[in-house]
C-alpha positions in Angstrom: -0.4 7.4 29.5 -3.9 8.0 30.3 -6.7 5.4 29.4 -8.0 6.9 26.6 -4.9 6.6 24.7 -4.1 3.3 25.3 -7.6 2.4 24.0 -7.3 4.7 21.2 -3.8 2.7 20.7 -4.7 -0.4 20.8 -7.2 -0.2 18.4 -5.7 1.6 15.8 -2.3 -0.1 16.1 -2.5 -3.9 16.0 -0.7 -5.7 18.4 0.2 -2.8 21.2 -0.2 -4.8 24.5 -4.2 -5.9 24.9 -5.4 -6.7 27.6 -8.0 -9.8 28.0 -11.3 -8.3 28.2 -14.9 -9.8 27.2 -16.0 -6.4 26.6 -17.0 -4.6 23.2 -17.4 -1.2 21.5 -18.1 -0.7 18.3 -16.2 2.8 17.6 -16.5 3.0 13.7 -19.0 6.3 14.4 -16.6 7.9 16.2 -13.6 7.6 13.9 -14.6 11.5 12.1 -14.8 10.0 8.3 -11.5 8.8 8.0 -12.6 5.2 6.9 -10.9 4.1 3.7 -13.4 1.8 2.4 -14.0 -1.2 3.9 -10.9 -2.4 4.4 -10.1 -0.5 7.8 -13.6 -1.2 9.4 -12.6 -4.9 8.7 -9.2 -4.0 10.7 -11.3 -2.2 13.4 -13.7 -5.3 13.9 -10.7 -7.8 14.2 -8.9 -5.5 16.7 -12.1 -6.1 18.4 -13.2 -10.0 18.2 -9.0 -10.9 18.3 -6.3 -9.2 15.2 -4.4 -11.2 13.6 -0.6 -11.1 13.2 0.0 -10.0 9.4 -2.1 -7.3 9.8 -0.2 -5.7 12.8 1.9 -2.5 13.9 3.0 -2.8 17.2 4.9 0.0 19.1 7.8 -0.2 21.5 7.1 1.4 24.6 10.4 3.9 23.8 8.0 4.9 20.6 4.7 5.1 22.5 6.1 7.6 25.2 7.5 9.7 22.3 4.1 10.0 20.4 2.4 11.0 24.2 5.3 13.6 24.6 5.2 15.3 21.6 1.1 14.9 21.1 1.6 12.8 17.9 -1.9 11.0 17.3 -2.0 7.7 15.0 -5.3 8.1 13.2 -6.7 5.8 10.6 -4.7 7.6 7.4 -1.2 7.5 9.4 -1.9 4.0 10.5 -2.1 3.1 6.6 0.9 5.3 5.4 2.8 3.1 8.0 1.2 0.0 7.1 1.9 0.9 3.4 5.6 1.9 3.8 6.4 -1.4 5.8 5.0 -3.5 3.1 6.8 -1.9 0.8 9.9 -2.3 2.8 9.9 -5.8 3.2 9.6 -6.3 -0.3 12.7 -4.2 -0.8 14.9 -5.8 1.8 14.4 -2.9 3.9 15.1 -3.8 7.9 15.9 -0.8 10.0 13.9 2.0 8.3 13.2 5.9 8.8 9.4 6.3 7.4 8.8 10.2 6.5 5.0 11.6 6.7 3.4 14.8 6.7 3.2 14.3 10.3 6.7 12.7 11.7 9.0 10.8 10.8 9.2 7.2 12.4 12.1 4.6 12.5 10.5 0.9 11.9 11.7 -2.3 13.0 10.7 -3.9 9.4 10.8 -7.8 10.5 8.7 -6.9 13.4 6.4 -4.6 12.0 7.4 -2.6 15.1 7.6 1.6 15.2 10.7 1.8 17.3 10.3 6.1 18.1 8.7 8.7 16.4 9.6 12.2 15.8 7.0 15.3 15.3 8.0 17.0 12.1 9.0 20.1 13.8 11.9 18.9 14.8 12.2 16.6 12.0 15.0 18.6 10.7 17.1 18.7 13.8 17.8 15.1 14.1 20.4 13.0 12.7 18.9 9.1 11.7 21.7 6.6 12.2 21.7 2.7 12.0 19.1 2.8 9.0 18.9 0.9 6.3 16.1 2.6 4.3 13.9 5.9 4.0 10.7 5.6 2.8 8.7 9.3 2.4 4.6 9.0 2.2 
């Protein structure tokens, strides 16, 4: 995985693996108008100065070389619809879920808040999901 991505990860996606660094960039001009509201330049700016748990999607690293090798891209709207989905899970009991976008499909670690792997939606409909407790489609 290149440097860009893992930047572009670690920003969008709470939690990935950041490393200490006493730099920052303010990238909220570069994010192409995809801001709902305020609430995710409030996200950005925590990624930033430190996140906080609760707010969190972390990815495994099984899930993270998926999205690389099938050129999935988490942008702001995908990061909600998963952010979304999870809480919704959790207040359903959900634990091992399959979360179903316009994108890909994802299985989420619900507890954890943690994409286990992703799937581009062209092949979507070749795969079988097994061990899930829950679908979710958004």
């Amino acid at each position: 995985m290149n440097m860009n991505n893992n930047k572009i990860n670690n920003i969008l996606i709470p939690n990935v693996s950041k490393l200490p660094s006493q730099k920052s960039v303010d990238l909220t001009d570069k994010l192409d108008g995809k801001i709902k509201g305020e609430e995710f330049k409030n996200l950005l700016k925590e990624q930033i100065d430190g996140p906080r748990v609760e707010h969190g999607i972390s990815l495994s690293v099984h899930a993270a070389k998926r999205l690389q090798e099938r050129n999935l891209s988490m942008d702001s709207d995908e990061f909600f619809k998963l952010k979304g989905a999870i809480d919704k899970l959790k207040m359903k009991g959900g634990r091992d879920s399959l979360v179903i976008t316009d994108k890909a499909a994802y299985i989420v670690d619900v507890n954890n808040n943690k994409v286990v792997t992703a799937i581009d939606k062209e092949n979507m409909l070749e795969n079988v999901f097994t061990k899930i407790d829950s679908t979710v489609i958004v």
